[in-house]
N, C-alpha and C positions, 0 to 999 in steps of 0.2 A: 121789621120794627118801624113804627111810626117816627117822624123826627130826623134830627141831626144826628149821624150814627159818630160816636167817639172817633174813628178812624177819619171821620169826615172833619169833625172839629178838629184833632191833633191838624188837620194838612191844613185847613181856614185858619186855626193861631198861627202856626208856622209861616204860612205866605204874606198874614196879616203885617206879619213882623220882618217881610221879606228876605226870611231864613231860607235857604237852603235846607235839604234832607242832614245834611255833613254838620251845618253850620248848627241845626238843633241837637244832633249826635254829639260836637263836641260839648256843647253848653251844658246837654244833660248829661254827660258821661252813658249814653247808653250807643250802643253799636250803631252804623248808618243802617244794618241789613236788619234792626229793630226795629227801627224806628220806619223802617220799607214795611215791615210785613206790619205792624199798626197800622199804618194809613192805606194798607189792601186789605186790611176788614180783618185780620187773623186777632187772636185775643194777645192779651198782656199782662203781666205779670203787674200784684198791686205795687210792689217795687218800683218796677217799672214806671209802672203810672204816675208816682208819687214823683221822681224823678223828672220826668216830662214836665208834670204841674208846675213842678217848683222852675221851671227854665222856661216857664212861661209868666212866672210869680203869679200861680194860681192855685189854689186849693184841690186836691183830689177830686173832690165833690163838684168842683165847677167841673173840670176835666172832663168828667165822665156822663154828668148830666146828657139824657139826649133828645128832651123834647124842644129845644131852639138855638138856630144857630148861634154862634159866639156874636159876640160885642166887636164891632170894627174899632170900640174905643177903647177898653182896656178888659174885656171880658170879666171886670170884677161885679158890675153889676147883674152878671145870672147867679138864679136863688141855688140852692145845694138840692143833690136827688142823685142819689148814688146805684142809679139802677142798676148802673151794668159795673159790677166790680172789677169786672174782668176786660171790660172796653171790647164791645164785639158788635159787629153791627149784623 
């Protein structure tokens, strides 16, 4: 797949934000070993996903977008493109 793969963005917000694997698990209430196999490229649940965004204060659709890396200023400015529902790079 062309682009920033979803697993690549999840770890770029996270570090952006200088979270921990732990520190995004507790925020988003989703397990550390979820939030490990997202960012090693395995797919995700849209729950999931929906979870993550929001503990990123972003939209699903920014989330998953993966034609360009995230925003080092607040990722709200990428457009919406829901290609990968499933977040799989």
């Amino acid at each position: 797949m062309n682009g920033f793969s979803c697993s690549r963005r999840v770890k770029a917000f996270r570090e952006n934000r200088g979270w921990s694997q732990e520190q995004l698990s507790d925020i988003s209430d989703v397990s550390v070993r979820t939030v490990q196999r997202i960012e090693s490229g395995q797919r995700a649940s849209p729950e999931t996903l929906k979870a993550i965004a929001a503990a990123f204060d972003l939209d699903i659709h920014e989330l998953a977008k993966t034609d360009q890396e995230p925003s080092r200023n607040s990722g709200l400015n990428l457009t919406s493109n829901l290609s990968a529902t499933f977040c799989r790079s």
